[in-house]
gemmi code that builds the backbone of each chain (N, CA, C; Angstrom):
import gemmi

chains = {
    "A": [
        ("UNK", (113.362, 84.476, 111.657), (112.411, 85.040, 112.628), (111.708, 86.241, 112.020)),
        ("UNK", (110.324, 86.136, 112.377), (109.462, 87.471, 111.910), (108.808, 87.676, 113.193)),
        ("UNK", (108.591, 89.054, 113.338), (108.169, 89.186, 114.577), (107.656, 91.049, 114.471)),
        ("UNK", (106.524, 91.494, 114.480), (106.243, 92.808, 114.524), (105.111, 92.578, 116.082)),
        ("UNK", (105.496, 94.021, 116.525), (104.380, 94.303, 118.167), (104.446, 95.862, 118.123)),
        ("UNK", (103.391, 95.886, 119.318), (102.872, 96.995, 119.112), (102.995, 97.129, 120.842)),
        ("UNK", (103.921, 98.326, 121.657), (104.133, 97.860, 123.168), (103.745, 99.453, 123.610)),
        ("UNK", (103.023, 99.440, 125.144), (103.287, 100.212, 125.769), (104.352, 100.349, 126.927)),
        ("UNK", (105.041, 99.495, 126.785), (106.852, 99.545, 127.445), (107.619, 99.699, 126.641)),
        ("UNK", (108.527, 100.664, 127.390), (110.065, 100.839, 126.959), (110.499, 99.614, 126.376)),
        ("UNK", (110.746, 99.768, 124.856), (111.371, 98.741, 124.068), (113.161, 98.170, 124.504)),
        ("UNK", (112.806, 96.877, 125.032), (114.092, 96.258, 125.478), (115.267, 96.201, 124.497)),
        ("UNK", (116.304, 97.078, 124.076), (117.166, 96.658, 122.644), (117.953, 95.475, 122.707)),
        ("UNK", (118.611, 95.375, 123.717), (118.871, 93.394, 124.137), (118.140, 92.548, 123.365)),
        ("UNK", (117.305, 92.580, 124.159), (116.214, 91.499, 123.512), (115.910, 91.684, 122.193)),
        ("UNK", (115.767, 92.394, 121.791), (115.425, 92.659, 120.143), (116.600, 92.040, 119.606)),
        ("UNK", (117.989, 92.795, 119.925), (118.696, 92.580, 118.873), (118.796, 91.079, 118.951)),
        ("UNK", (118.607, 90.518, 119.952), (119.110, 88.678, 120.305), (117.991, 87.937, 119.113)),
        ("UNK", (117.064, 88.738, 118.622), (115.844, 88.207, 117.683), (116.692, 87.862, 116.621)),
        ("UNK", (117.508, 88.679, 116.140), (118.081, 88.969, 115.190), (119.254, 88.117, 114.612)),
        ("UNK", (119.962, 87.660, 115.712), (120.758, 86.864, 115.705), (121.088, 85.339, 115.157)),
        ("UNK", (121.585, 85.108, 113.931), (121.654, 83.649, 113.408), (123.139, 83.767, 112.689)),
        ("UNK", (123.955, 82.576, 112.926), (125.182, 81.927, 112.268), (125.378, 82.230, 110.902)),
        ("UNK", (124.129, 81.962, 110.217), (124.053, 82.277, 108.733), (124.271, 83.487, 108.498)),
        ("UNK", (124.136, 84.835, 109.477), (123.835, 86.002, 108.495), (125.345, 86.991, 109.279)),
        ("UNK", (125.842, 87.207, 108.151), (126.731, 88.308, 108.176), (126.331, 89.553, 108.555)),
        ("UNK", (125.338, 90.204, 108.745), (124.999, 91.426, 108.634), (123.869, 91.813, 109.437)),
        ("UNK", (123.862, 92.537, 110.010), (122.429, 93.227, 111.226), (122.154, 94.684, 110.934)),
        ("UNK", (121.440, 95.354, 110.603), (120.803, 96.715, 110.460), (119.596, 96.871, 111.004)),
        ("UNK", (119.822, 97.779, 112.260), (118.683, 98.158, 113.067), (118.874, 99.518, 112.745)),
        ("UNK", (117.253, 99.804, 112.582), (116.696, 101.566, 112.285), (116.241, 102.006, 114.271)),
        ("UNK", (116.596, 102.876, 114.606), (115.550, 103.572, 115.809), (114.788, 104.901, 115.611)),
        ("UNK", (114.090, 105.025, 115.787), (113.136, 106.160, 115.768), (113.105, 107.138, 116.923)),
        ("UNK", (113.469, 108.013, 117.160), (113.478, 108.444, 118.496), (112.743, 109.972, 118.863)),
        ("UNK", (112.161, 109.653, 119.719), (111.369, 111.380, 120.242), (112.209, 112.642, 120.086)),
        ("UNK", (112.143, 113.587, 119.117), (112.325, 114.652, 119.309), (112.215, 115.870, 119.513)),
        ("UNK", (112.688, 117.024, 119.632), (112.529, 118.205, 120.856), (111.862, 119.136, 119.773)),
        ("UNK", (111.688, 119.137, 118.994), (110.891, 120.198, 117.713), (110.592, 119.538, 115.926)),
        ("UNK", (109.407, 119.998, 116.035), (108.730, 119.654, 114.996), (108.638, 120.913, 114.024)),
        ("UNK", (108.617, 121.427, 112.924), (108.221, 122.579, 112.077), (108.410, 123.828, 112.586)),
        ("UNK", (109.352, 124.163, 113.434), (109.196, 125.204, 114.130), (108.906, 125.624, 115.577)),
        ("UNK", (108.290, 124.245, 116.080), (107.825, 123.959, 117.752), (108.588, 123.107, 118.383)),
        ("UNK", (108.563, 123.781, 119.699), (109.746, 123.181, 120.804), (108.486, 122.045, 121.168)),
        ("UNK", (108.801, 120.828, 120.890), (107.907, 119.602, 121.433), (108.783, 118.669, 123.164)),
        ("UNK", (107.692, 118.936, 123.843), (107.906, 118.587, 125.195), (107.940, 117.137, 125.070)),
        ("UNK", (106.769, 116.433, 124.732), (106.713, 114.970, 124.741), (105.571, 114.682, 123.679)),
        ("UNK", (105.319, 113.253, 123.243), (104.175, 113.189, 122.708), (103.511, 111.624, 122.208)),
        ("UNK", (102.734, 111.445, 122.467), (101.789, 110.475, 122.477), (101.226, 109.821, 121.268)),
        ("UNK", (101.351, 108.215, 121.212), (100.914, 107.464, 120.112), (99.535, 107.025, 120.127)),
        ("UNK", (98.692, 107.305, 119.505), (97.385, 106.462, 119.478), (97.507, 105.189, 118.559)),
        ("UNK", (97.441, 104.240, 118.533), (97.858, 102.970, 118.148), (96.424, 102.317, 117.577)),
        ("UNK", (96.125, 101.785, 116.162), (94.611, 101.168, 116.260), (95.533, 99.205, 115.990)),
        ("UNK", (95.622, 98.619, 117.401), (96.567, 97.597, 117.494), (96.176, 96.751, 116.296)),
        ("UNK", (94.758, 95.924, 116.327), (94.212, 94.870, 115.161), (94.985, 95.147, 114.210)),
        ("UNK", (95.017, 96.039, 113.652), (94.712, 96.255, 111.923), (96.526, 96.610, 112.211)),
        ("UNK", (96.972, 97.378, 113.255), (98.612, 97.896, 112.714), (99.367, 95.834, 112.931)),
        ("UNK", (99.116, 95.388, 113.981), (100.054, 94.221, 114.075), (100.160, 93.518, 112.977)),
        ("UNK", (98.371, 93.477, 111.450), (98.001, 92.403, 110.756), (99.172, 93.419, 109.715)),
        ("UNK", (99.145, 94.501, 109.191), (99.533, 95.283, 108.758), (101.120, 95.299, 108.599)),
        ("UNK", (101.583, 95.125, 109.844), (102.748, 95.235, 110.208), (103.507, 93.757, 109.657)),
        ("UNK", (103.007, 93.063, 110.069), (103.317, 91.727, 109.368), (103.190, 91.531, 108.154)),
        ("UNK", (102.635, 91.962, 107.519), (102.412, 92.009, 105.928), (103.476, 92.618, 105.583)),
        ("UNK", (103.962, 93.693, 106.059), (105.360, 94.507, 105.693), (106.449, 93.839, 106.228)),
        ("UNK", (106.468, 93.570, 106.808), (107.796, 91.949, 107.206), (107.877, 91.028, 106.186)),
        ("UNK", (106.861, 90.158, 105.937), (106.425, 89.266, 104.919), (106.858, 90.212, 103.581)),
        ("UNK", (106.667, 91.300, 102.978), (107.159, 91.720, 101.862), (108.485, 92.123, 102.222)),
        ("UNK", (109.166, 92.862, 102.990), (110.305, 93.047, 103.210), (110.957, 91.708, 102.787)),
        ("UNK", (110.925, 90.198, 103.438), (111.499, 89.455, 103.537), (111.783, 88.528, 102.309)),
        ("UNK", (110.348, 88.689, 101.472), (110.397, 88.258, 100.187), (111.320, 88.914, 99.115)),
        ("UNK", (111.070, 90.317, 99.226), (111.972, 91.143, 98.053), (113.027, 91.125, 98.342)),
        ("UNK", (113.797, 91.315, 99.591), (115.193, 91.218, 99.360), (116.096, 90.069, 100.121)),
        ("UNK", (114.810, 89.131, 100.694), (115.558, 87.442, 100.508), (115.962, 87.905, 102.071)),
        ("UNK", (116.176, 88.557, 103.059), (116.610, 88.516, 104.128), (116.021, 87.574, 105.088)),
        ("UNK", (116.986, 87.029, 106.437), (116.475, 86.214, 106.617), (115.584, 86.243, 107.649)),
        ("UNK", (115.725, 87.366, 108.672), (115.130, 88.022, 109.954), (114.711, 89.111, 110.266)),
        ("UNK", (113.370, 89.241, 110.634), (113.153, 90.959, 110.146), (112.069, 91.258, 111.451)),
        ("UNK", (112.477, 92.092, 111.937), (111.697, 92.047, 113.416), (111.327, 93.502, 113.324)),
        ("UNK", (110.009, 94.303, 113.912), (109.877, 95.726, 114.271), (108.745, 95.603, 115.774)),
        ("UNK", (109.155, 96.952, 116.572), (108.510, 97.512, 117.317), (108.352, 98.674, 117.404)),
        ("UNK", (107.085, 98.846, 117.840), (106.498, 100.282, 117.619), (105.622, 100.721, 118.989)),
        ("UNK", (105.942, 101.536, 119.822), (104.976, 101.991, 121.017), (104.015, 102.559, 120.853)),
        ("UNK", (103.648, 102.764, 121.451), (101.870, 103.445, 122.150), (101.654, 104.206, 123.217)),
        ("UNK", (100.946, 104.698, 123.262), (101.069, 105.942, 124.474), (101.754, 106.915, 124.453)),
        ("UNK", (102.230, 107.874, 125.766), (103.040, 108.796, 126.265), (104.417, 108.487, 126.288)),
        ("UNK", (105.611, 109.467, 125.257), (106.843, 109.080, 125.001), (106.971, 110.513, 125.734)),
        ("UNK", (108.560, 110.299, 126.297), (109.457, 111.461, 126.348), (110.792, 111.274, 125.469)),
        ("UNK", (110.850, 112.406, 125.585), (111.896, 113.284, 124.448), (113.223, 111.755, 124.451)),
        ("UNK", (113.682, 111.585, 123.427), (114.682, 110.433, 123.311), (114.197, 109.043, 123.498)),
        ("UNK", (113.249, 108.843, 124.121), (112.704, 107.208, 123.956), (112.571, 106.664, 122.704)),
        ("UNK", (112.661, 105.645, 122.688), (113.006, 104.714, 120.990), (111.259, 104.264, 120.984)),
        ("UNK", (110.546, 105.174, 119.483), (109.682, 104.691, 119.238), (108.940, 103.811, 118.377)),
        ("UNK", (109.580, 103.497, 117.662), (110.206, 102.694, 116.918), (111.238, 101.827, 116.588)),
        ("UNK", (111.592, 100.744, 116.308), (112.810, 99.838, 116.408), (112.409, 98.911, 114.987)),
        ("UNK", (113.299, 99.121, 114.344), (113.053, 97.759, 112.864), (114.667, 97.093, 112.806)),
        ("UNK", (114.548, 95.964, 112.799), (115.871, 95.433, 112.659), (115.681, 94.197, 111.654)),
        ("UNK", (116.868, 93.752, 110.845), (117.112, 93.113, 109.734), (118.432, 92.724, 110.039)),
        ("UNK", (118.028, 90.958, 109.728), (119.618, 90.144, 109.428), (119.485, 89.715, 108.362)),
        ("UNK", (120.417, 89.515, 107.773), (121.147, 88.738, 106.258), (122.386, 88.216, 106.127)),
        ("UNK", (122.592, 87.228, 105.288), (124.048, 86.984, 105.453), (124.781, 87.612, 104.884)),
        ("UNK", (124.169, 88.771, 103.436), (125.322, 90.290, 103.241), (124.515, 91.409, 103.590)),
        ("UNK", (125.425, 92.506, 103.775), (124.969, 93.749, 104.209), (123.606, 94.419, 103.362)),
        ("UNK", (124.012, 94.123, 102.452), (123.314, 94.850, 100.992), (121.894, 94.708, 101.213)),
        ("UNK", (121.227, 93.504, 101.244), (119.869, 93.301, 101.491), (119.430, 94.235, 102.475)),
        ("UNK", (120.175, 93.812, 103.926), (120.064, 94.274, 104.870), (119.481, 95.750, 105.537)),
        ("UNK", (120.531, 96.544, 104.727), (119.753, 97.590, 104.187), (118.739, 98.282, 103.563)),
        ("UNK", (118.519, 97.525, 102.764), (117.566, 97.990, 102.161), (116.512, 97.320, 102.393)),
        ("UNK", (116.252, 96.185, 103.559), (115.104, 95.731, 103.533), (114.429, 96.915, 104.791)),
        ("UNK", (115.895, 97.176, 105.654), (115.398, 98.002, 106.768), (114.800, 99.067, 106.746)),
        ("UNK", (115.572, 100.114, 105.059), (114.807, 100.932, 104.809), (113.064, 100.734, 104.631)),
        ("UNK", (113.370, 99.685, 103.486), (111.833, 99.629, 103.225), (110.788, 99.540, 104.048)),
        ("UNK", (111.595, 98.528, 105.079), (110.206, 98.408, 106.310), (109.671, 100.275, 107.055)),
        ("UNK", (111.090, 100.681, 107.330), (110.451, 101.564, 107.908), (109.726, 103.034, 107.230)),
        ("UNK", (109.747, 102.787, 105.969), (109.471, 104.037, 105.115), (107.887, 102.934, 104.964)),
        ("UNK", (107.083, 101.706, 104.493), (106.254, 101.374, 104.182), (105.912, 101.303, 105.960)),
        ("UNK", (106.398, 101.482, 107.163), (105.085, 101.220, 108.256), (105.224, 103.061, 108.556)),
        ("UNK", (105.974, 103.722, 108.254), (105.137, 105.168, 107.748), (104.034, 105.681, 107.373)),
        ("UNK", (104.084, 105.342, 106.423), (102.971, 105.219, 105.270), (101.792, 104.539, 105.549)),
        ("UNK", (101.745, 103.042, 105.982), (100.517, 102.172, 106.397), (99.998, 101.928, 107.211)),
        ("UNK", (100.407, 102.408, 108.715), (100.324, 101.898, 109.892), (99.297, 102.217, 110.454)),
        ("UNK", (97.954, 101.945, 110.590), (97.231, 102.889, 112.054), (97.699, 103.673, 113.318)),
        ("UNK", (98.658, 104.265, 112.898), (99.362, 105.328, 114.400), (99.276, 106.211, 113.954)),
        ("UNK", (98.804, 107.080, 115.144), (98.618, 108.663, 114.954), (99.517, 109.540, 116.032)),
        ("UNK", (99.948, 110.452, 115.855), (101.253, 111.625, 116.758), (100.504, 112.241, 117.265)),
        ("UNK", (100.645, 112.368, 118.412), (100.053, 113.426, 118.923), (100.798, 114.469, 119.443)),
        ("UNK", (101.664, 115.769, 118.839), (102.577, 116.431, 119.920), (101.977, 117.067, 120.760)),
        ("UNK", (102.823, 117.275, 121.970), (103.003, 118.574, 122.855), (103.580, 119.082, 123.028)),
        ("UNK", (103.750, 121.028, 122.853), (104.758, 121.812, 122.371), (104.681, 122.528, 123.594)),
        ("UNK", (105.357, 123.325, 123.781), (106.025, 124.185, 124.968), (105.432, 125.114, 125.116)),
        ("UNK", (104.248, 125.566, 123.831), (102.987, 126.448, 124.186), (102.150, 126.246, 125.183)),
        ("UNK", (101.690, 124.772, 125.143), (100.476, 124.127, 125.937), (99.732, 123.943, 124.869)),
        ("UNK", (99.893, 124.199, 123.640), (99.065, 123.455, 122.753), (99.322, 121.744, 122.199)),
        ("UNK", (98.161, 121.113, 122.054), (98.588, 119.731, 121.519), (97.938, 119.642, 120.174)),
        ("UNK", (98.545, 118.779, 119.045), (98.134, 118.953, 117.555), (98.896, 117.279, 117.390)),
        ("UNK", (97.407, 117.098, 116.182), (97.814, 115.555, 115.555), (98.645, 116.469, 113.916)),
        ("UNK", (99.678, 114.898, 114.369), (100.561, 115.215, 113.284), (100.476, 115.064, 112.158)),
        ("UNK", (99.976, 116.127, 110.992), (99.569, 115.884, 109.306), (98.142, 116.190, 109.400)),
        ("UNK", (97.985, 116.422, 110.150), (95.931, 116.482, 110.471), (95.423, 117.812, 110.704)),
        ("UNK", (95.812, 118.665, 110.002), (95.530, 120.414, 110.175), (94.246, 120.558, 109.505)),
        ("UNK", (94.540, 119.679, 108.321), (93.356, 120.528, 107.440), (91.957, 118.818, 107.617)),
        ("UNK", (91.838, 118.005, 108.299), (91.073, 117.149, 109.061), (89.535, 117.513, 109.237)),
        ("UNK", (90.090, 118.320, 110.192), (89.136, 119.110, 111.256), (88.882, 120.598, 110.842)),
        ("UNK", (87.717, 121.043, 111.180), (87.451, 122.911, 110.718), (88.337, 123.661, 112.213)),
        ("UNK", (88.735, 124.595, 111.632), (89.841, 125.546, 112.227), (89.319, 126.375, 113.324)),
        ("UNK", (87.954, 126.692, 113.339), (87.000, 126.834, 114.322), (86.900, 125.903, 115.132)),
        ("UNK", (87.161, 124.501, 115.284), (87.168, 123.799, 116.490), (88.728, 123.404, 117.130)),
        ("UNK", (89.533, 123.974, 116.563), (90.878, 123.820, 116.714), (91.020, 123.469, 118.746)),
        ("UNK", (90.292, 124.356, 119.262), (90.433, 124.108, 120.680), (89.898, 122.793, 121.331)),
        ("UNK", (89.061, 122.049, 120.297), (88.751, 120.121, 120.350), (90.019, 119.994, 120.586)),
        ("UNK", (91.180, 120.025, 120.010), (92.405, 119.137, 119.810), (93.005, 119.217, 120.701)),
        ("UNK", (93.071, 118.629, 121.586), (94.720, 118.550, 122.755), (93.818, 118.274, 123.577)),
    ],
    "B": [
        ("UNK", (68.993, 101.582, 101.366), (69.434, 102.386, 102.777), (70.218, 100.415, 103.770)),
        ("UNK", (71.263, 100.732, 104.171), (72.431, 100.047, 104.594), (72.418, 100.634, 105.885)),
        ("UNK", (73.218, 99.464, 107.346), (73.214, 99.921, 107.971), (74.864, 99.609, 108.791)),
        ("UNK", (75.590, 100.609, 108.652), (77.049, 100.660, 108.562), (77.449, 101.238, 110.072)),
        ("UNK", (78.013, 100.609, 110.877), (78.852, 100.904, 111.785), (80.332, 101.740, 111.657)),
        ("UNK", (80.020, 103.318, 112.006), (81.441, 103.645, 111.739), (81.949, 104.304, 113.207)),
        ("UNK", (83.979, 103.811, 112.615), (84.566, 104.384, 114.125), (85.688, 105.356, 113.328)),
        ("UNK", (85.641, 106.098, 114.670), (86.517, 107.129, 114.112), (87.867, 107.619, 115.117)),
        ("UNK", (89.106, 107.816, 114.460), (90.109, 107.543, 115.180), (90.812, 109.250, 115.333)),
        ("UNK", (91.405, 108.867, 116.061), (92.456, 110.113, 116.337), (91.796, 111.697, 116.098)),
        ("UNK", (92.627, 112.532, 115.325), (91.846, 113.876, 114.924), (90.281, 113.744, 114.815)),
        ("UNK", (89.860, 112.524, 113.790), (89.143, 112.309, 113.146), (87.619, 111.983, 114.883)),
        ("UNK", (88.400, 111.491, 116.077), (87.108, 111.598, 117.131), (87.322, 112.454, 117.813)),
        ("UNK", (88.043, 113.184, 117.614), (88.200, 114.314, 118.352), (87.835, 115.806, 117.630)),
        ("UNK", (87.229, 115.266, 116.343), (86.803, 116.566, 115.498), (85.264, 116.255, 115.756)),
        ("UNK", (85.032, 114.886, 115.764), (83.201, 113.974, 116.017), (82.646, 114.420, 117.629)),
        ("UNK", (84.218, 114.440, 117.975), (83.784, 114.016, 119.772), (82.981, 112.410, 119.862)),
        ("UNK", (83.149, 111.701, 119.238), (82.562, 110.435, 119.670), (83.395, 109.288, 118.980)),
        ("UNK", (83.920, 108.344, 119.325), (84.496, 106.880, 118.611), (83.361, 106.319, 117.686)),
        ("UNK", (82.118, 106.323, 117.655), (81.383, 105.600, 117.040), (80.234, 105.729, 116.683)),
        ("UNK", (79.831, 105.162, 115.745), (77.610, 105.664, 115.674), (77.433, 104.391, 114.667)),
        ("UNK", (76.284, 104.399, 114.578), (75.653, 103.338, 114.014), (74.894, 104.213, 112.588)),
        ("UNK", (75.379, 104.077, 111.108), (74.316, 105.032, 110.434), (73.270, 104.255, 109.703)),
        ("UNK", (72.084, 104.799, 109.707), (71.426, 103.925, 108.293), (71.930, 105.027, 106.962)),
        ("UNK", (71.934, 104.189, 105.575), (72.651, 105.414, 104.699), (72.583, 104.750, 103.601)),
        ("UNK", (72.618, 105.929, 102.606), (72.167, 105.146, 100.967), (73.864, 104.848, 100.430)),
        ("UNK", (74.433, 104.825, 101.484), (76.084, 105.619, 100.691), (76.525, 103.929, 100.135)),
        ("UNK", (77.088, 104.015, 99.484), (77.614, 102.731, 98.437), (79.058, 102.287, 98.699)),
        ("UNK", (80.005, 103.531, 99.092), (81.031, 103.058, 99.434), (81.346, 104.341, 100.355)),
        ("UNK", (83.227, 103.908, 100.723), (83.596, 104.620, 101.637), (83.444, 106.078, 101.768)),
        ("UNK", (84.228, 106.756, 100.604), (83.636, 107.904, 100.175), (82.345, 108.748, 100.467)),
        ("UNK", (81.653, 107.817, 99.879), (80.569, 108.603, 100.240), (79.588, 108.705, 101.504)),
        ("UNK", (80.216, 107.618, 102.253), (79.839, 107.304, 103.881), (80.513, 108.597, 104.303)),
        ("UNK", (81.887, 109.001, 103.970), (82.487, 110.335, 104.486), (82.023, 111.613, 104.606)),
        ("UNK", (81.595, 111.802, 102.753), (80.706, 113.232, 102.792), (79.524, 113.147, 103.565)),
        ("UNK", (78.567, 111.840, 103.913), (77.676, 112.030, 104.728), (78.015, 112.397, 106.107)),
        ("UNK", (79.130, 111.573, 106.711), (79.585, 111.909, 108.137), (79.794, 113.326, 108.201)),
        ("UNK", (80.327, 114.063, 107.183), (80.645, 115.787, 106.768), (79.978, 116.561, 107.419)),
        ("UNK", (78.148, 115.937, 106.284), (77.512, 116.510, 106.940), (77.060, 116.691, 108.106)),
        ("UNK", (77.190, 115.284, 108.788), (76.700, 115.372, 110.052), (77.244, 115.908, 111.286)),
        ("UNK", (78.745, 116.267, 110.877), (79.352, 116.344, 112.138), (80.355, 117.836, 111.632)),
        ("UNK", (79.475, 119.076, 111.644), (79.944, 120.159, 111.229), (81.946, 120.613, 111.574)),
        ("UNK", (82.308, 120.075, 112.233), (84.366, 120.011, 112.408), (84.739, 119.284, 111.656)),
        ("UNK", (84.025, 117.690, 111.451), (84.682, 117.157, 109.952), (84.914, 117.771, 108.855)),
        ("UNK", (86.224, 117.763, 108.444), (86.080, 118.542, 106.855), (86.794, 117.535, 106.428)),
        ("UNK", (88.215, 117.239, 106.814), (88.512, 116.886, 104.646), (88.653, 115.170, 104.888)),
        ("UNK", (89.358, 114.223, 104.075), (89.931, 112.705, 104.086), (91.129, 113.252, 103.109)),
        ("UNK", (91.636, 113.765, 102.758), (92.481, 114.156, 102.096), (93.770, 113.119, 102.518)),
        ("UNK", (94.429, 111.962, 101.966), (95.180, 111.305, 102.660), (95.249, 111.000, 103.607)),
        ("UNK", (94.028, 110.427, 104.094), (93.720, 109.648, 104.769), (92.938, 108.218, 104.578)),
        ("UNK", (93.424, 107.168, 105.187), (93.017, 105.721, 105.013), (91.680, 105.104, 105.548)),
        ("UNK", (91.123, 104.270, 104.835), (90.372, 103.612, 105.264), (90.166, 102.314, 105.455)),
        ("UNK", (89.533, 101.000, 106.179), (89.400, 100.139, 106.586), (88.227, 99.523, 106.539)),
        ("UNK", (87.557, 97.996, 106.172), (86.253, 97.828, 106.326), (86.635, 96.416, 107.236)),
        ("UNK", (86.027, 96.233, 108.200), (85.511, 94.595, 109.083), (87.380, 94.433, 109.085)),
        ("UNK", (88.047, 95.678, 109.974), (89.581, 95.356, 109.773), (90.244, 94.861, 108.592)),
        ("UNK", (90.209, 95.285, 107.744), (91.458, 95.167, 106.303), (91.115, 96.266, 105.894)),
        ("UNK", (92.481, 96.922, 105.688), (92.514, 98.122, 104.760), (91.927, 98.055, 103.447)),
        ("UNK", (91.403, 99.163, 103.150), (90.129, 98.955, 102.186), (90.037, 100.214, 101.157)),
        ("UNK", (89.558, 100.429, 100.155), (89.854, 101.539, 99.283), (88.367, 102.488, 99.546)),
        ("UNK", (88.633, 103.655, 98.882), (87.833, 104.881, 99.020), (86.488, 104.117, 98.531)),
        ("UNK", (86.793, 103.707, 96.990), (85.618, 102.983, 96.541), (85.075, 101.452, 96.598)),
        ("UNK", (85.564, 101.297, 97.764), (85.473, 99.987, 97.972), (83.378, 99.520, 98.322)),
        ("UNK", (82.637, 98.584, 97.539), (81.718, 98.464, 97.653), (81.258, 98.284, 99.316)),
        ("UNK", (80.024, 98.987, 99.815), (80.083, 98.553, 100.982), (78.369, 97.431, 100.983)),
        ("UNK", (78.663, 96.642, 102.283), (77.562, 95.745, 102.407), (77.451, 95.997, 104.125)),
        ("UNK", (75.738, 95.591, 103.815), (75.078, 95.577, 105.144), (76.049, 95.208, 106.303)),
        ("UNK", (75.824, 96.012, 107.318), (76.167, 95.299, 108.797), (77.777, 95.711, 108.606)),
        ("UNK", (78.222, 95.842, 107.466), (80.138, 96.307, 107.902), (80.206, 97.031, 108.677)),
        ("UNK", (81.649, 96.935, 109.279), (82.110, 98.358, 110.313), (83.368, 99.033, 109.516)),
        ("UNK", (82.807, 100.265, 109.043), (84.091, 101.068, 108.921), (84.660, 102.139, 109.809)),
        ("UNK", (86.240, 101.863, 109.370), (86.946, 102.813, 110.334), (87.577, 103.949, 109.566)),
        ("UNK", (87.240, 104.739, 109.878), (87.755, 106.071, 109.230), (89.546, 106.745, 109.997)),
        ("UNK", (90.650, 106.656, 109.291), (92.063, 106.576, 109.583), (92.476, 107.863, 109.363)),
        ("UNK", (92.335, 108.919, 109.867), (93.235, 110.170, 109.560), (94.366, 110.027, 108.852)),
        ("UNK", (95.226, 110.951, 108.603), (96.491, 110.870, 108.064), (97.787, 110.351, 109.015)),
        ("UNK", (98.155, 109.166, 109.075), (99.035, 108.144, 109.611), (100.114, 109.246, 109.896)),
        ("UNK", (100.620, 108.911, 111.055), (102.214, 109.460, 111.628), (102.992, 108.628, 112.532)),
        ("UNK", (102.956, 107.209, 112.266), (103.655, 106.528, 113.001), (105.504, 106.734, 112.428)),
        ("UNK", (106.279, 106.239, 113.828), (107.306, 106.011, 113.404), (108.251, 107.684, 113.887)),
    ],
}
model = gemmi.Model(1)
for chain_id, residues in chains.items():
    chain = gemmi.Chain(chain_id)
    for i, (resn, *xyz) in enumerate(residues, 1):
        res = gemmi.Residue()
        res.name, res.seqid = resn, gemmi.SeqId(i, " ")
        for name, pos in zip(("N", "CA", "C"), xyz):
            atom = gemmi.Atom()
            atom.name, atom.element = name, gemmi.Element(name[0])
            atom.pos, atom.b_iso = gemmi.Position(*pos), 0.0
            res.add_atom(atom)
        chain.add_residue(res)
    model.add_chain(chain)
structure = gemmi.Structure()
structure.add_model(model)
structure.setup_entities()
């Protein structure tokens, strides 16, 4: 099974992990991603995914498809939300079966360090100031319009 | 002079204030569609690791551009 989405619902982990599930494979490694309460120094309240869906789902699948090739695993599933998260919601979910552990691992890493890196999603936090800031995007925009952002 | 549809995402429309414009432009590739948007939209400043896209497929800085494409201009990614 290959399977990448892009949801604005609370990701079901049931259901995911049941994706995952085959006779053949010894081994399951699921990554979660989860909202947390400070970023660099800022108390973060909650914060919001902008998602560009086309290009992340075609994207996303391409990184399944290489995951699955390099280390031979046999099931490789991810989800990724959109919108308004609070603090602890799973925003992310990548899971990997194999019939040994070894792959398993490391295919899970890879997926989730390459949909890092490639994905059309953008962070949006909100910190306990009342300020909101995209995440990695400081030097983007001129510092004089800083009050555009949030 | 080309006539290139560009959209702009995250930081990147919120530094424009707008998702989209239509440009005519001598620019040849992505790159240089950027420094023109620069100029036009005085809060744009950098692409500094940031991605780009042409007619949806990720696409390189110097990627040749042709009539009628739509590019999307990708801030610096933070999924996950």
């Amino acid at each position: 099974v290959k399977r990448f989405e892009i949801t604005a619902q609370a990701i079901d982990l049931e259901a995911f992990r049941a994706l995952l599930i085959s006779q053949s494979c010894g081994a399951c490694v699921q990554f979660e991603g989860w909202v947390r309460d400070h970023n660099e120094g800022q108390k973060v309240l909650r914060l919001e995914y902008e998602v560009y869906a086309p290009l992340a789902v075609k994207e996303g699948n391409r990184i399944l498809d290489q995951a699955m090739e390099r280390f031979g695993v046999e099931n490789a599933c991810a989800v990724h939300r959109s919108g308004l998260m609070e603090l602890s919601e799973v925003a992310v979910l990548v899971g990997v079966s194999s019939p040994h552990r070894g792959a398993a691992f490391d295919a899970c890493r890879y997926i989730i360090d390459q949909a890092k890196l490639r994905l059309p999603i953008w962070k949006k936090e909100h910190y306990e100031s009342g300020e909101a800031e995209w995440v990695n995007c400081r030097h983007c925009y001129a510092a004089g319009d800083h009050h555009h952002i949030g | 002079m080309i006539k290139i549809s560009v959209r702009y995402f995250a930081a990147f429309r919120e530094a424009t204030g707008i998702e989209s414009e239509t440009l005519e432009t001598p620019a040849q590739t992505p790159a240089e569609l950027f420094s023109e948007c620069i100029t036009l939209h005085g809060s744009l400043r950098s692409r500094t690791a940031s991605l780009v896209a042409i007619n949806d497929e990720m696409a390189d800085w110097e990627t040749p551009l042709n009539d009628g494409d739509e590019v999307l201009f990708f801030p610096p990614v933070a999924g996950g």
